[in-house]
N, C-alpha and C positions, 0 to 999 in steps of 0.2 A: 239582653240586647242593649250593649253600652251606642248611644249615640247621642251626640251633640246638634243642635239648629244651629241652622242658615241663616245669616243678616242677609234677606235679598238686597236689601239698599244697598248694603255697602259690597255685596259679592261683586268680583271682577268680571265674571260672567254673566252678570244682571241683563245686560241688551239681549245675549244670544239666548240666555236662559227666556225670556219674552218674547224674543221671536219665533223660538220655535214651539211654543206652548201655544201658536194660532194654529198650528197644524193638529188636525186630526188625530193623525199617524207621524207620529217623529220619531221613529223609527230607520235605521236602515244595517245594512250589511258591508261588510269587506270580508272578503276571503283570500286568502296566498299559502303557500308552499309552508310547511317550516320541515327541517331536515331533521331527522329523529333517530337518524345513526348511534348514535353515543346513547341514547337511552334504549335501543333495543341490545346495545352492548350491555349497557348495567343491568337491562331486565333478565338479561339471562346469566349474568354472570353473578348476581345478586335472590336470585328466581325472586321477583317479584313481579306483580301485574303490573303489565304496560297501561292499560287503561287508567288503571286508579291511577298511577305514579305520574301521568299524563294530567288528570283531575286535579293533582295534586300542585305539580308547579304551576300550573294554569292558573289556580289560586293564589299561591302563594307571590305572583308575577303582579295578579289586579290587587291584592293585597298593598302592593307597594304604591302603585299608582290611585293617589287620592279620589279622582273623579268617579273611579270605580265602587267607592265606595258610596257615594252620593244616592239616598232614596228620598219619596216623598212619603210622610208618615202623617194621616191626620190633616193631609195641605200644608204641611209642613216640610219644607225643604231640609234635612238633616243628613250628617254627615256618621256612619256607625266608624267605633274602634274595626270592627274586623268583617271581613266575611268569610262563609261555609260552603262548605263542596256540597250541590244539590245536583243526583244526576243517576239516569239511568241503566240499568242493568237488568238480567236475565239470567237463569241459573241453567246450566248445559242440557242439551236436553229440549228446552224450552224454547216456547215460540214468541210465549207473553211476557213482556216487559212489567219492571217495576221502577218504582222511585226511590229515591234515597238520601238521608238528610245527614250529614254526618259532619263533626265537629273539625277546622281545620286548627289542628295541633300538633304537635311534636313532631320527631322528623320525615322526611319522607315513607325509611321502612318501619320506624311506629303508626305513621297514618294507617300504608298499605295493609300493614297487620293487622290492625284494631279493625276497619275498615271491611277488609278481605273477611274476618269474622263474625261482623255485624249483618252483613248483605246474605252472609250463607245460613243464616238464622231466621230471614225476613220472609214472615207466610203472605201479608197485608201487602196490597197497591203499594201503601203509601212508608215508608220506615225512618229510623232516625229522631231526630229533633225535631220534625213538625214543618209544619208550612212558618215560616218565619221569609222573613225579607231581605235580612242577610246575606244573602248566597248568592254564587252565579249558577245558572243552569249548563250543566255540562251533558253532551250525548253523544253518541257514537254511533255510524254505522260502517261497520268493521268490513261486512261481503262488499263494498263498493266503493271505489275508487271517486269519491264525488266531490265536484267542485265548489258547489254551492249548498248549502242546505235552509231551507226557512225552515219559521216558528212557528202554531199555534197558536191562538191565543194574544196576540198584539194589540188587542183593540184599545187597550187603558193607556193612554196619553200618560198616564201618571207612572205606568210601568217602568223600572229605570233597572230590573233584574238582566243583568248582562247574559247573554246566550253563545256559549262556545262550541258548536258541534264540529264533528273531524271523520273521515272518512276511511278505510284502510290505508294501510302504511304500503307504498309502493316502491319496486327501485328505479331509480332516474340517472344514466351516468355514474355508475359506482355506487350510491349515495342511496339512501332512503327517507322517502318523503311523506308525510301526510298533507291535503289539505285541511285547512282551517279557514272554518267560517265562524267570524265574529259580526254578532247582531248589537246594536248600544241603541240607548234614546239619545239624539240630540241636544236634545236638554241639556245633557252632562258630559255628553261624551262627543268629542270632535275626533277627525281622524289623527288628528297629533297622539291623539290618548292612544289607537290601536294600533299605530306606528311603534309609541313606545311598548305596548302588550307584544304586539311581535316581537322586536327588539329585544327584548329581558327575555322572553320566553325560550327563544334560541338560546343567547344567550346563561339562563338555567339549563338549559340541556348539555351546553357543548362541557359546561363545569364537571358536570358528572364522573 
């Protein structure tokens, strides 16, 4: 786990990072549209999972964008090299959910693969790399069309793990759509940041 500290003194964010650390819960949500035409094109025309491949730029998009990266380790404000796909799954069949920690590496269809084979292995709740800090939490619920979705688990102020969930892909005017709800702490994350996660994210898709 490569990561660097935070000069709060001298961080540009120093006021906002302080004012929102009076609150409780700094905590909140955005949700919107993003259009997933050209990725359910590549997923079939590449047969790879929509979800992982989904998982995948998701990361690779907060990847890019610094603040994303932003945990508090120890009370310490620090900045990691990278983060990992942490995110849930079920095997066909099945009712019960699992979790899953897995490394964000190589390309898309090496993630999918390596990924796709790890999860079809996993007997334990929990699999992968471990509970680590790293990571965004990603999840799906695929039977339902939903707008919004909350978290579990928010109570820690100091919690700065990004939450992505997304709901079945629908069509809208020609077009295929999911929503996406993005959960961030305050702290670190303003809506300029989810602005740009939206933004890149499409934009990874429409590449494809």
């Amino acid at each position: 786990m490569e990561h660097q500290p935070i000069d709060i003194n001298s961080w540009d964010r120093r006021d906002l990072y302080l004012h929102f650390s009076r609150l409780k819960s700094p905590h909140y949500a955005v949700a919107a549209y993003v259009d997933v035409t050209r990725l359910l094109e590549y997923k079939r025309r590449e047969r790879l999972s929509f979800y992982l491949s989904l998982v995948y730029l998701t990361t690779g998009v907060l990847n890019g964008i610094r603040n994303f990266r932003l945990r508090i380790i120890d009370g310490q404000v620090v900045i990691f090299d990278r983060i990992h796909t942490n995110f849930t799954h079920k095997q066909p069949g099945e009712e019960v959910f699992r979790f899953h920690t897995a490394p964000f590496e190589g390309t898309l269809r090496q993630y999918v693969e390596a990924t796709s084979e790890a999860i079809a292995r996993q007997t334990t709740l929990f699999g992968g790399m471990g509970d680590i800090p790293n990571v965004v939490y990603c999840s799906c619920t695929p039977n339902l069309d939903a707008t919004a979705i909350s978290n579990p688990g928010m109570e820690d102020p100091d919690d700065a793990i990004p939450r992505v969930n997304w709901g079945k892909y629908v069509e809208r005017d020609g077009r295929w759509m999911v929503n996406v709800t993005f959960t961030a702490n305050h702290r670190f994350v303003d809506g300029y940041h989810i602005g740009l996660f939206f933004e890149r994210l499409q934009a990874a898709i429409n590449s494809l």
